[in-house]
N, C-alpha and C positions, 0 to 999 in steps of 0.2 A: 504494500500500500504506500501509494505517494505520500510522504511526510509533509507536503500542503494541505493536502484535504484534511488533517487533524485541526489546521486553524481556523477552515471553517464555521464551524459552530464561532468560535469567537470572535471571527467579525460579524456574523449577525447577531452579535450580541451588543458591540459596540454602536455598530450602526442603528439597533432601535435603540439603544443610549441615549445616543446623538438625539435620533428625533424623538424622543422624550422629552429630553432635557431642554432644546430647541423648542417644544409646542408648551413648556410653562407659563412663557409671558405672553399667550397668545389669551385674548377672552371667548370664554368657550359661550357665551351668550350673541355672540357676534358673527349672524350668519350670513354669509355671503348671497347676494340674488342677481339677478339678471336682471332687476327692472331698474336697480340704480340710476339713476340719470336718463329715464325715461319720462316722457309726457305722459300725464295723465290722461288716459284714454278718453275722445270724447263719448259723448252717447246722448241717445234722447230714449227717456225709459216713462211711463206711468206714474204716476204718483198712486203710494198704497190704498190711500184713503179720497182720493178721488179720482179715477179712472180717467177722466177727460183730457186732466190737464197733466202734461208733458213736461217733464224736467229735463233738462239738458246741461252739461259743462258751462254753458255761456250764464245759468242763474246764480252759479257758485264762482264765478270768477273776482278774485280780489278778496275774498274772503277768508278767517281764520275759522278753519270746522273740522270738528273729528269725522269718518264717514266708518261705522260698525257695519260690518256684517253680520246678520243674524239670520235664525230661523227659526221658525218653529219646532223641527223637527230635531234641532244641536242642542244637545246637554251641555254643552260646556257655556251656551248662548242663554240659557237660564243662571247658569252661576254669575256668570258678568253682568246681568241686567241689574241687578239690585247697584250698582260700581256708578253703573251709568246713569240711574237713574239720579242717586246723589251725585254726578259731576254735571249733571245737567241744573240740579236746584242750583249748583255751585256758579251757573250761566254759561257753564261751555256750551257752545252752538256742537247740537250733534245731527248728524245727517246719517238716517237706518237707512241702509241696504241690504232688503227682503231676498233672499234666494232661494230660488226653484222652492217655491211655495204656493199653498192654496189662499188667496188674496184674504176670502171671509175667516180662513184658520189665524190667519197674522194680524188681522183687526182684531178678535174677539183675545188671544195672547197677549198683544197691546193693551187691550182694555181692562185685564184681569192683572195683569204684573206692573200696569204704568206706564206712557209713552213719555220716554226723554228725548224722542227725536222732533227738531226743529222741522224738518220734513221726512218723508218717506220714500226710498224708491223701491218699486217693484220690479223684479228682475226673476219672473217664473221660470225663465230657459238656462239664467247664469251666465249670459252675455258678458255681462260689463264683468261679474264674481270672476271669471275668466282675467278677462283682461287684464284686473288688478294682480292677478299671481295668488289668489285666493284658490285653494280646491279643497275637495269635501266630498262627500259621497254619500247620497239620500238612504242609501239603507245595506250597511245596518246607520242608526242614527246615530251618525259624527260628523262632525268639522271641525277643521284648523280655523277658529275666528280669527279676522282679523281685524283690527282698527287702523284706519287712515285717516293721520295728524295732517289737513293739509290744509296748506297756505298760497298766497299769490305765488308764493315761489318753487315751494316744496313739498312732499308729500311722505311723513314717515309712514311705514309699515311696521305692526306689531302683532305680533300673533295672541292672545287671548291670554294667554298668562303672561306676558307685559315683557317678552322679550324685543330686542330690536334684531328685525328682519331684512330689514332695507330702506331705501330711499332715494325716493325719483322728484323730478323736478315736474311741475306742472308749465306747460306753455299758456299764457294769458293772450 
């Protein structure tokens, strides 16, 4: 037996050292995305609680608002509701973003838990849910919630237990 192949083992030992050692100062809440420095998608969606009238990107422009994802059908969207509902008495402007939901189900939820959203969008198909880098899966009943901090300029993303995920810029 060739007398190198014995020190194998110990450079792989050294080398996960290295990136061990190497991934300590990294923050392990700090996750990388794709939409970093991306525009925020436009869209013209329903509004929850009145079907007629159309919301678009151009009614939120210039403005400081959280934008929640929610459902009906996400457990983790009933723990955060009570958060939201006190950061709304608190006057944060919040804007719900309904997905792939049954309209009359998320009205009569609204009504029974508290609406802290300043408006409503309705998003049955998960268009825009898409777009923003949100996914979830209607059954079994879960999602990755997310909140979007966004402003004239920028848009954080956070996932439902208050990590930061990313952040993109909005085009005004």
């Amino acid at each position: 037996m060739n007398r190198l192949t014995l020190f194998i083992p110990f450079a792989l030992c050294l080398a996960l050292g290295a990136f061990l050692f190497f991934s300590l100062g990294k923050d392990p809440l700090d996750l990388p995305s794709a939409l970093v420095d991306e525009a925020f998608p436009e869209f013209a969606l329903e509004e929850l609680h009145e079907p007629e009238r159309q919301l678009s990107t151009d009614d939120f422009d210039g403005q400081v608002l959280l934008v929640n994802v929610w459902a009906t059908w996400c457990f983790a969207c009933r723990v955060e509701h009570p958060w939201l509902n006190s950061l709304a008495k608190e006057g944060v402007v919040i804007v719900g973003l309904n997905y792939k939901d049954h309209r009359k189900l998320a009205q009569d939820w609204l009504q029974e838990r508290g609406d802290p959203y300043q408006f409503s969008i309705f998003d049955p198909r998960g268009v825009l849910v898409i777009d923003l880098g949100v996914y979830g899966r209607r059954k079994p009943t879960w999602l990755m919630p997310r909140a979007l901090f966004v402003t004239a300029v920028s848009v954080w993303l956070t996932s439902g237990c208050g990590m930061k995920s990313s952040a993109t810029s909005i085009s005004s």
